[in-house]
N, C-alpha and C positions, 0 to 999 in steps of 0.2 A: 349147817342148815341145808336140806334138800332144794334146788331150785325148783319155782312153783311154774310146770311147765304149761300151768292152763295160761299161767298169767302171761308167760314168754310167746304163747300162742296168740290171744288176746291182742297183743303189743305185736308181732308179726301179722297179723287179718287188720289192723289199722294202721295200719306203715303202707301195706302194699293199696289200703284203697284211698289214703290219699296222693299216692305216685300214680294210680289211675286216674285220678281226679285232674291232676296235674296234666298229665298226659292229655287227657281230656280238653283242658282247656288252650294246653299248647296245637293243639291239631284245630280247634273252632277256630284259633289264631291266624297258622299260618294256612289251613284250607284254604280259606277264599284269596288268599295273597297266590298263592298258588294256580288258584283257579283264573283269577286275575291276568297276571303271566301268559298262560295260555289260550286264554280268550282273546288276547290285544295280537299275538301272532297269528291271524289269520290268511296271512297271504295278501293285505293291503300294499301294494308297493307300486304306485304308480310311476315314480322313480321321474323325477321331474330337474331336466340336470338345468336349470337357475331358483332364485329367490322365490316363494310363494310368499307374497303377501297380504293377499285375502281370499279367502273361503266362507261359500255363504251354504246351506244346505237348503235346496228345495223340500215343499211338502211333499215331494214324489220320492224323497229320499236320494235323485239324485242332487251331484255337489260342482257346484260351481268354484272352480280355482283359478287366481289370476297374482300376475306378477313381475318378472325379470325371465322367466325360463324361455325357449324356444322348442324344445323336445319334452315330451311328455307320455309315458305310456308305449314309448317307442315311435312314437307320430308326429311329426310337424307340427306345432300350435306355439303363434305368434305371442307370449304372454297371456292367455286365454285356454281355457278347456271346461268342458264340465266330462264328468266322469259319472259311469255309473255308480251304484249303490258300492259294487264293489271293486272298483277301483280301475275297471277297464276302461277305454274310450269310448264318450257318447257319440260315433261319427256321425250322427245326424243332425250334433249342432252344430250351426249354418256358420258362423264366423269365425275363424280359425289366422287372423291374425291383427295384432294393434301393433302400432309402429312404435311407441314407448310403454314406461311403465304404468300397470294398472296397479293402485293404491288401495283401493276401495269399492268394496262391491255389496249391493244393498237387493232383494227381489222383493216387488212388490203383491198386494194381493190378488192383483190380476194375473202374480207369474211375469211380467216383466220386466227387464233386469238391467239396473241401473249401474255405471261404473265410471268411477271417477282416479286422475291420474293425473301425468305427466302426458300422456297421448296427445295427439294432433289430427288423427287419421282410425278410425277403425273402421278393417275390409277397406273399401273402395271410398267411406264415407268420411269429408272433409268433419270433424267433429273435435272442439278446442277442451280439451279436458274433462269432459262431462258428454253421457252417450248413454244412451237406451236401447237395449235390446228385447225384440217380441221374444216369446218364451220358446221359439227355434232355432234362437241366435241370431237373426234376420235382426239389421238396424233399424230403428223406427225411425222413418224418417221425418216422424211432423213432431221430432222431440229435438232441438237443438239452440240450447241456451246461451252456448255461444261464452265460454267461462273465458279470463285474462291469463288464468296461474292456476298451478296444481292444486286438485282437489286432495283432499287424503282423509275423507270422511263421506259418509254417507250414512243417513239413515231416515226411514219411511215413518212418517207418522199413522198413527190410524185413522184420519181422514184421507189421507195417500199426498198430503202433502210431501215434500221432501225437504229435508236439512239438508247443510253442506259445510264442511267445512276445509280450510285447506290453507294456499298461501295469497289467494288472488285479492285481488282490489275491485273488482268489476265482476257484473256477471248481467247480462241479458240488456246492455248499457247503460247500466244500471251501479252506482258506486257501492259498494258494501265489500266492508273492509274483514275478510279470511272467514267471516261467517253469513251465510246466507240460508232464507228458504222459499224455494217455490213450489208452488201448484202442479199438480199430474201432469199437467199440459207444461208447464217447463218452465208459466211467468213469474218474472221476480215477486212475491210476496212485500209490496210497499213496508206492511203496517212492522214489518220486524226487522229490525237492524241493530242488531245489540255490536258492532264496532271494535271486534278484539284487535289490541295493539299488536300481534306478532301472530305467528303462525297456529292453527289449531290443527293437532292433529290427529285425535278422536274423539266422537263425541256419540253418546246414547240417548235411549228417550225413555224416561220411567213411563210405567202406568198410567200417572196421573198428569201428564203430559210435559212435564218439566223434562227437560233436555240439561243433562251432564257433558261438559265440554273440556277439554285439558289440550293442550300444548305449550309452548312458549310464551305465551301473553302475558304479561302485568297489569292490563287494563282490561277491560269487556261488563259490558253493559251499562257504561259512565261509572262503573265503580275500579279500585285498587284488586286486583285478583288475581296473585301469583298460578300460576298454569293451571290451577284448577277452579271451574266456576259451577254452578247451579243457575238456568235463567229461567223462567217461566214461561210459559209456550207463547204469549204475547211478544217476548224477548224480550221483558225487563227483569232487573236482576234479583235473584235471591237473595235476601239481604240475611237472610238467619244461615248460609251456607259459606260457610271461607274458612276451609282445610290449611291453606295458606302452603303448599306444597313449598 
């Protein structure tokens, strides 16, 4: 029997268009992985020789970075920097050293810029864990809460209230135990004292104002709450929430 060469044609024109097809979907694949790759090497390298342990990005796209470092960008900066967009130094922000570590850094919608730590001192300004900066880096000085123990959270509600959370027992002479929130102006918020047994050491705030908190606690808000909780923006506890970490 002769081979039917239409037929061997036929079968070779649908071989080679599904290895295009192929080909095809292996390139859709790894294109953007590729493209990926060399978009993230853009020459970012602020090169910061200690620990960064928090970064917050302004709406101006520049980034505030804070933490253990001393050098930054080739520059001097005491645990503290912000950087431009792209990654060089902002010299014309005003504070350029804290005597310990900054934990935690929150910017409010005003633009200024809250930082919570191990600190005692930032610039020239006596200030116990807890420090506000105008949006020059300038310390604000009629912001000073006056904390017992390290903060290692922060974060701004949409009133401009502020959360806190961290290792302290006090805050503005005031007892509240690793979780706190005050007002813009810096005073203890009475009505919330949700009481976590042990240390918190991050916490967020959804949309609907409920505040997520996690560290080492077993206790917070008179309820059982292994390191993870849900409290209600009042500070009473979520009772439908316990991950049970």
């Amino acid at each position: 029997m002769k081979p039917n060469r239409a037929a061997f044609a036929r079968a070779d024109v649908t071989r080679r268009y599904f290895l295009l097809q192929i080909t095809l979907a292996l390139a859709a694949i790894l294109m953007p992985r590729a493209g990926l790759a060399q978009n993230t090497n853009d020459g970012f390298d602020p090169n910061a020789n200690g620990t960064v342990r928090a970064v917050v990005v302004q709406a101006d796209g520049k980034i505030i970075v804070s933490g253990d470092f001393t050098t930054i960008a080739g520059q001097t900066r005491n645990r503290i920097a912000r950087l431009n967009p792209d990654g060089s130094l902002d010299v014309n922000f005003a504070v350029t050293s804290v005597d310990a570590s900054i934990f935690a850094v929150a910017v409010q919608a005003d633009n200024r810029i809250v930082l919570g730590g191990s600190f005692l001192n930032v610039g020239t300004s006596a200030r116990n864990h807890l420090a506000r900066l105008n949006s020059d880096g300038t310390v604000d000085t009629t912001f000073n809460p006056n904390v017992n123990g390290d903060i290692n959270a922060v974060a701004v509600q949409s009133n401009g209230s502020i959360v806190l959370g961290g290792a302290f027992t006090s805050i503005g002479g005031q007892t509240r135990n690793r979780i706190a929130r005050i007002s813009a102006a810096g005073s203890v918020d009475a009505t919330f004292n949700p009481n976590a047994s042990s240390s918190v050491v991050a916490l967020t705030i959804q949309t609907d104002g409920r505040i997520i908190v996690a560290g080492s606690f077993t206790t917070i808000a008179g309820q059982m709450r292994n390191s993870l909780a849900r409290i209600n923006s009042d500070g009473s506890p979520d009772m439908a929430f316990n991950p049970n970490a």
